[in-house]
Phi, psi and omega in degrees: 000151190253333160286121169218172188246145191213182179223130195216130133279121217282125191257016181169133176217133184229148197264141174218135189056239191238004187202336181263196179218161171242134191253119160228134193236170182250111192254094198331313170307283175322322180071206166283142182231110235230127175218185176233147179261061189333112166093353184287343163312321189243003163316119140260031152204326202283346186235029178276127174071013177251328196252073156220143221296163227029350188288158207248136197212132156294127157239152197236157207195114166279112186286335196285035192244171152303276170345042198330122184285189162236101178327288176204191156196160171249119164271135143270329140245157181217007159048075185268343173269022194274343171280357202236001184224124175336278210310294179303336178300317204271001151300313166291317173293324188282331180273353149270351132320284182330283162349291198270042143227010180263356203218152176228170176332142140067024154224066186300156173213116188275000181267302180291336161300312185307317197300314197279316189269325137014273187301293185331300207281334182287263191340320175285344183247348185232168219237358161284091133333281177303333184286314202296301189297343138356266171325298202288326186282332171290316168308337178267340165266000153285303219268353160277008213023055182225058187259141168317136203282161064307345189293320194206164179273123186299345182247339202238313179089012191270168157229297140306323204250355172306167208221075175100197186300169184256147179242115169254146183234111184327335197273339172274326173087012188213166177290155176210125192299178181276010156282312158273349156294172179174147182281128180224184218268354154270322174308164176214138193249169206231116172261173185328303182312320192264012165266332177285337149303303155317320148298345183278284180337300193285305192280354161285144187277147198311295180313336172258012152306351181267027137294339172322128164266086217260161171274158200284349185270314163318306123011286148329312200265318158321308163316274208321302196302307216275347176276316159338291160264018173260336167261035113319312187251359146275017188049018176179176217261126173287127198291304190313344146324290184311339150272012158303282195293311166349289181303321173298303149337314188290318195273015162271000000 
């Protein structure tokens, strides 16, 4: 059958041509899923208000194009406060930014979906903003399998027993104490309290990290690393930061 059903969120919308839109959602099945929406610029009921970004959507799909149409959809959440605050938007637009450049066609994770819609529903409802993209992030680079060493200082093996900060340095993928380590223009420091936050975090099933307590420097110092190493290991600088640190500002 060429109509199927799938369930999604939508991380990008483009406008093509004179009346449609092109939809790309992330799909427990599906993996990212990039499709056109026929009519959708002049729709007033099969698409009013559901195909727009973070909405969490049931849908149906015509396979047999390259292209997939998009049939019809049910919103299920449409995340209304993700609109009404810089900070979550641009939290939420940086973690759709992620999405699309981490994940690919025809490779769904049904882990990271749950994760994503998660994340989504902690952002519409709750005012940590920065803790939540914390949390997601330390879970979408372990489950990408590019989680950081935190356990030790990667050259010495101490933890406890270091003496001041921790160096994390992205191309090793690991913490280095402050005897062994140095700062440089990659690096990034760590005091203890957040790496061992960090290390809780990795080893908890996702959903009960937000008993975690991270402190606003820990917080800080959490952002800077994964921005750190998230444009490291893409080669190149994820834009959507930068309306992060924008909101963070605003919210000081």
């Amino acid at each position: 059958m060429s109509l199927r059903n799938s369930t999604g969120i939508i991380l990008k919308v483009v406008d093509f041509g004179e009346s449609d839109k092109i939809i790309t959602l992330y799909c427990a099945k599906e993996g990212k899923f990039t499709c056109i929406a026929k009519g959708a610029k002049r729709s007033t009921k099969r698409f009013m208000n559901k195909l727009e970004l973070f909405t969490l959507l049931d849908f149906q799909y015509n396979s047999r194009y390259s292209l997939p149409t998009l049939d019809q959809a049910d919103l299920l959440d449409s995340f209304p406060e993700l609109r009404k605050n810089f900070l979550r938007y641009a939290v939420a637009g940086l973690i759709c930014e992620l999405m699309l450049q981490w994940t690919h066609e025809n490779d769904g994770d049904e882990q990271i979906f749950s994760a994503l819609t998660h994340t989504f529903f902690e952002l519409n409802h709750l005012r940590q903003s920065k803790k939540i993209l914390v949390l997601f992030l330390v879970y979408l680079y372990s489950r990408l399998g590019y989680q950081p060493d935190f356990s030790h200082c990667r050259k010495c093996g101490e933890l406890e027993n270091s003496v001041g900060n921790f160096y994390f340095m992205p191309q090793q993928s690991a913490i280095f104490c402050k005897t062994c380590g140095s700062l440089t223009s990659r690096s990034v420091v760590l005091s203890l309290a957040t790496v061992k936050l960090l290390g809780q975090a990795q080893r908890m099933p996702f959903l009960k990290t937000s008993r975690l307590q991270f402190s606003s420097q820990s917080i800080r110092q959490s952002l800077a690393l994964y921005k750190e190493y998230g444009n490291f290991l893409l080669d190149r600088e994820i834009v959507s930061w930068a309306f992060v640190d924008k909101g963070e500002e605003q919210n000081n």
